[in-house]
N, C-alpha and C positions, 0 to 999 in steps of 0.2 A: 313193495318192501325194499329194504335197502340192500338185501341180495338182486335184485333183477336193475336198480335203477339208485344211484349215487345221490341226485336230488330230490330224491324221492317225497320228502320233508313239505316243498317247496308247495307241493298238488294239496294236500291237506289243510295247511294254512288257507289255501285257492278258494277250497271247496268252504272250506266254514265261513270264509267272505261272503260266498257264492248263498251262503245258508242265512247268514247274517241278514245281506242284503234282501231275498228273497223276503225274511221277513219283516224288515224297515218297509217295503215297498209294497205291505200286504199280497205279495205274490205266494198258491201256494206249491210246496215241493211235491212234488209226482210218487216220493221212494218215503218210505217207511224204514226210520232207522231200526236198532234192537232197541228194547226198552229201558235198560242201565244207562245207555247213552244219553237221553234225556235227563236222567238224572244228572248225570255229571256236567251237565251245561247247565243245571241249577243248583248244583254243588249239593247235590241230596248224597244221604250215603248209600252205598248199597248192600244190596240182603242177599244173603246164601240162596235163597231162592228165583235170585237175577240170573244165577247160573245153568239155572235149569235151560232158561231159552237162547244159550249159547250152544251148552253142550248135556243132553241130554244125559248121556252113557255115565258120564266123569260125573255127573249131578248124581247119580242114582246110586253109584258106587261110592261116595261120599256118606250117600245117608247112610247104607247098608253098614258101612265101620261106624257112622252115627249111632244106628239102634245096637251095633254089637256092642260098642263101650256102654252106654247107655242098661245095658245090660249084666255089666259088669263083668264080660269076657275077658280076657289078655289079649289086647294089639299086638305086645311085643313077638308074639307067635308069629304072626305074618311079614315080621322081617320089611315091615318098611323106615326109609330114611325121608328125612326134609328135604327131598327132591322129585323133580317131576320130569316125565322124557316126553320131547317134543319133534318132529319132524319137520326137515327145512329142504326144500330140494331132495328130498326122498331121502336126505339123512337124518338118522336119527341122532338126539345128541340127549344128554343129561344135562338138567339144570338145576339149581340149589336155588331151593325156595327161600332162604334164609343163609348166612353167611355162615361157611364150614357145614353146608347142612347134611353133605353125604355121608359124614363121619355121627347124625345125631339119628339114633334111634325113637318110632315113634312108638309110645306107650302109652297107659291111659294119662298119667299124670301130664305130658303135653301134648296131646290131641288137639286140647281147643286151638291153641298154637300153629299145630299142622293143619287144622281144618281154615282158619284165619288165613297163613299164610299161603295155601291153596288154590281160597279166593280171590286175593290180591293180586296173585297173578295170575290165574285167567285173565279178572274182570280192569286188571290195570296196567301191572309190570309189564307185562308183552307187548301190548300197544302203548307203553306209556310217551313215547316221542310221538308217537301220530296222533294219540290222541291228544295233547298238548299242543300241540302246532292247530289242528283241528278250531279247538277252542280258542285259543289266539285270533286264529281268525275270525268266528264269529263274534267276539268280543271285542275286534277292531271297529266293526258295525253296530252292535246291539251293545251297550254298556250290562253290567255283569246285575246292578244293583235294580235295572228296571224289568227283570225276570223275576224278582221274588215275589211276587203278586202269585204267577202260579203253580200249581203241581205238576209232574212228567206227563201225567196223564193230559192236562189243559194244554202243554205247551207242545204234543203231538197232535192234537186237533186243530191247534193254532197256527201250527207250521204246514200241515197235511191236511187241513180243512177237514170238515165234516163231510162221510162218507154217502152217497145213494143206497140206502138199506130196501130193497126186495122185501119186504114182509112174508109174503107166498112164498120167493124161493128160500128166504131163509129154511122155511116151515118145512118146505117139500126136500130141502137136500138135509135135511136132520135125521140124525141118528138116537136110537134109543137101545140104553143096556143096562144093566142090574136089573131093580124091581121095576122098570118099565117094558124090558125087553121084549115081554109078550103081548102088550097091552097097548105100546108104544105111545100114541098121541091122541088114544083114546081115554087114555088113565088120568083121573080127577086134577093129578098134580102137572102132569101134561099143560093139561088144557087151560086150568090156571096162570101157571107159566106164559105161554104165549098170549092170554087176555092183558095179565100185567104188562109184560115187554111193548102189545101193541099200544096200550096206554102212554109207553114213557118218550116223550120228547126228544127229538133228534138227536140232542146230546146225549142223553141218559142214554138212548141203545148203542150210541159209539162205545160209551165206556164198557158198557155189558162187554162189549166186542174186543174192549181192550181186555178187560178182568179174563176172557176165558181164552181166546187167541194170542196173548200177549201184545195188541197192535190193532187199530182202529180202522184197518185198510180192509177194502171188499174185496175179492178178484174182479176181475171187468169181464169175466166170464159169468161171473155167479157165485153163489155158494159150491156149486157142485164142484167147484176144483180146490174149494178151499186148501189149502197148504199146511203143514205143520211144519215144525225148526226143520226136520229132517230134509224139506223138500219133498216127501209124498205127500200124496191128498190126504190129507184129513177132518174127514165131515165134520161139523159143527155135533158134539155128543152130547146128548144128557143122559144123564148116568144115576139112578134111582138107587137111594141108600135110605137105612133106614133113621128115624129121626137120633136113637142113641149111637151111631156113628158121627155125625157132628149135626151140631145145631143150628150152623149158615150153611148156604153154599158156597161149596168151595172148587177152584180150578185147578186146572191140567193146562197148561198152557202148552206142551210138547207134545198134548193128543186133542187140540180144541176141545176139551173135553168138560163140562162143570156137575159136580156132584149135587145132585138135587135131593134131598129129605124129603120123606112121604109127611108132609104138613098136613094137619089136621083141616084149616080153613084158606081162602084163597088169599084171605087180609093178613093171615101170618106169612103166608109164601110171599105174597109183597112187603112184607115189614122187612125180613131176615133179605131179601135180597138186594133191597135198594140198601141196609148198612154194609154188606158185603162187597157190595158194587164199589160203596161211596169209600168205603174205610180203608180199600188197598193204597187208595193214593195221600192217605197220612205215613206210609212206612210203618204201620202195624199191621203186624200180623190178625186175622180176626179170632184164633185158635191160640 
């Protein structure tokens, strides 16, 4: 950053050459970025739920005044303002999400406002010099117009290659909780589950991999260390709900976790999960 090093600027630009060029030369990258990041090197927008696989905590505490307004509570009770406090060298500082923002109280009537401007800076204003220099440079090599062919999800595979997926160890370092918990990988929807997955094409199971882990990368250990944001392990979960809780599966990407519905037949469980799979990388939501 540019508290530790004055040219700091200078390594950013380096490295999206370094990205650029990697992939002019079909060579592929070893590191898995976050997944907003792709977006903005296809100039996709991003969604309140990019934020989860930065920061979990600040993503949950979001929602939580989410379902309170939502609910038609008073915000203005909790006494917050249009700014956010951030730590720099062990100092902490206030910043103003918006201009004069300490002086503006949030209430329900600008919520969306404060949740908007929230976003922006996590997933932009704070990095906004790195991440511009960044894309500069991969856009000194790749021109801008011959990425829109494809989505974040393709151009993480395309830059990070397609992963060595374990079938067995996926199987064997998986976890089961809700209505599977007791029945685990013996229970009908289980079982179905991993017949389809074994079915789906190299590609198709990366993206699985993106949709639930947020990122296409295996450990080179295995499943059993898989990682979640936080840095601990967190098994690969499926999580049994029932079908009038939702009607796709849906993910957790800060607990590898994806919500599977007790489906009636094994042809519906593969319907609902290849759109579920296939529809996050249009920027809809499938809910």
């Amino acid at each position: 950053s540019e508290y530790c090093c004055e040219d700091h600027l200078v390594y950013y630009r380096f490295l999206g050459r370094v990205m650029g060029k990697a992939l002019f030369d079909r060579q592929l990258v070893a590191g898995h970025m976050v997944q907003h990041l792709y977006k903005h090197i296809l100039g996709w927008p991003i969604q309140f739920r990019d934020l989860e696989t930065i920061d979990e905590e600040y993503y949950n505490s979001l929602r939580q005044l989410k379902g309170m307004a939502d609910k038609g509570e008073d915000l203005s009770m909790l006494c917050l303002d249009f700014t956010i406090s951030q730590e720099i060298l062990g100092q902490k500082e206030e910043v103003n999400l918006v201009e004069g923002g300490a002086d503006i109280e949030v209430d329900n009537t600008n919520f969306p406002e404060y949740l908007e401007a929230c976003l922006k800076y996590k997933l932009l204003d704070r990095v906004k010099l790195q991440l511009n220099e960044l894309l500069l440079g991969f856009f000194d090599v790749i021109p801008e117009p011959l990425l829109t062919v494809f989505d974040f999800q393709e151009l993480e595979l395309l830059m990070c290659g397609l992963p060595e997926i374990d079938m067995q160890d996926w199987q064997d370092h998986t976890e089961y909780s809700g209505e599977y918990d007791e029945v685990g990988s013996d229970h009908d929807s289980c079982r179905w589950f991993w017949e389809v997955v074994s079915d789906f094409d190299h590609e198709m199971k990366a993206r699985l991999l993106q949709f639930v882990t947020g990122t296409s990368g295996v450990p080179s250990r295995g499943f059993g260390v898989l990682q979640g944001n936080d840095g601990n392990i967190r098994k690969f979960t499926i999580h049994g709900v029932a079908l009038g809780v939702c009607l796709y599966p849906r993910a957790h990407t800060c607990f590898n976790r994806i919500d599977l519905p007790l489906y009636e037949s094994k042809d519906e469980l593969k319907e609902k999960l290849n759109i579920a799979v296939t529809m996050v990388a249009t920027g809809f939501d499938i809910e």
